[in-house]
N, C-alpha and C positions, 0 to 999 in steps of 0.2 A: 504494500500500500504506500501509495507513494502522498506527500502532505500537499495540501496545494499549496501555490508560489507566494500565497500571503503570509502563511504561519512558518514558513521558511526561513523570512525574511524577521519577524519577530522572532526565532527562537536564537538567531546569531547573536556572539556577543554574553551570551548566560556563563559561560566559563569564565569569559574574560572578567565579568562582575564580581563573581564567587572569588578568584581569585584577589583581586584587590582589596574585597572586601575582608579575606584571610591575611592577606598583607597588612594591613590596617592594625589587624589585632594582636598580629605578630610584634607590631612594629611599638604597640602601647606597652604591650607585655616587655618587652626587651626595656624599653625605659624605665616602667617601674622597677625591674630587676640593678638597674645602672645605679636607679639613686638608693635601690635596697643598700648595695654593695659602698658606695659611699658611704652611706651612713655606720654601718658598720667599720669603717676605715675608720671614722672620726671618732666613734668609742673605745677602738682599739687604741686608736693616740691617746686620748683621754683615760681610761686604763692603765697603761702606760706609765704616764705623767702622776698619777696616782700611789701607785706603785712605788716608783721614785722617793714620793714624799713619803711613804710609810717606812722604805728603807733605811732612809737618813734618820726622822724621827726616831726610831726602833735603836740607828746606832747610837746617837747622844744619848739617850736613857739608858742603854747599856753599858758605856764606856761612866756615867755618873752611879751604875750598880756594880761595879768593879771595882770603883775606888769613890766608896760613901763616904770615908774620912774628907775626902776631896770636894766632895757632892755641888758646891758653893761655886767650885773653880769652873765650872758646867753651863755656868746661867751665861745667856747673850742675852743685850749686851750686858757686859761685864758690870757684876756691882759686888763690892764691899771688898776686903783684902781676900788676896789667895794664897795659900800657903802651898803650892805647887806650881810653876811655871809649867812643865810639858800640859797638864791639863788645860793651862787657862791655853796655851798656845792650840791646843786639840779642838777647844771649842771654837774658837774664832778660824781655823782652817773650816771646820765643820760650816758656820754659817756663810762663809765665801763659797766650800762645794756646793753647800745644797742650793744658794741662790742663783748658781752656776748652770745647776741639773733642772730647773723649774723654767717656765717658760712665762711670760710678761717680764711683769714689776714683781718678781717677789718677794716676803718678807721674811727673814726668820727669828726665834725668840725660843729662850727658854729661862722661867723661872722659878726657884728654889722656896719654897714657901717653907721657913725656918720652923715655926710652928708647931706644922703637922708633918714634916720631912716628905712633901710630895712635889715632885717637879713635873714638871706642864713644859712641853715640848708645844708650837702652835708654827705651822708651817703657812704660809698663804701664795698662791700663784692666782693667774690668769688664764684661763683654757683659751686652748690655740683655737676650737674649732664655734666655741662658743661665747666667747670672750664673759662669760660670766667668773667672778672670786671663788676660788675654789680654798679651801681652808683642811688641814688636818692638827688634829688637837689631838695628843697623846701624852698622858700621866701616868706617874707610878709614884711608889713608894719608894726612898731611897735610904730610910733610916739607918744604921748600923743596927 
């Protein structure tokens, strides 16, 4: 059976439509997946950077639980007398690396509250991808 010459003429071009039209949603689909994949990049930097700052943190309170006699020599920036130079010099190395490893303006600080012997570690950067203050706060006990 053969179609007559009119519906001939309509059915041409139905592949080529389908087509395009699978193009189309290929083409939405691959973009969503492009900015999936960035964004993911940008967590992974942020992550990261995170990271960093728990390491550093982590080292000053452990290098001030090793030598608690010292605990005072630890605080950035520096206050009161210190009866150790290699310490007071370890911490001021410490706040030049960390603000070194951190990405903006960062800040860094650590103080010894005589008191109750707890030091407070407080790190502050800039995230690269989101330019919000990103801050880590870490305390311990350093008493003898």
């Amino acid at each position: 059976m053969r179609k007559p010459h009119g519906q001939l003429r309509l059915s041409r071009g139905v592949g080529l439509l389908d087509a395009l039209i699978a193009m189309a949603i290929l083409a939405f689909g691959m973009l969503g997946m492009t900015r999936l994949q960035a964004r993911m990049v940008a967590q992974a930097t942020e992550t990261q950077t995170r990271m960093t700052a728990m390491q550093f943190g982590d080292e000053l309170l452990n290098s001030a639980l090793v030598d608690t006699a010292n605990a005072a020599c630890y605080t950035v920036p520096q206050v009161g007398a210190c009866g150790k130079a290699t310490a007071k010099a370890h911490a001021a190395d410490w706040a030049v690396r960390s603000k070194a490893a951190l990405p903006g303006a960062p800040t860094a600080g650590a103080v010894l509250d005589a008191a109750t012997g707890r030091m407070t570690v407080t790190l502050t950067w800039t995230g690269k991808e989101s330019g919000e203050t990103r801050t880590l706060v870490a305390v311990t006990d350093v008493r003898p």
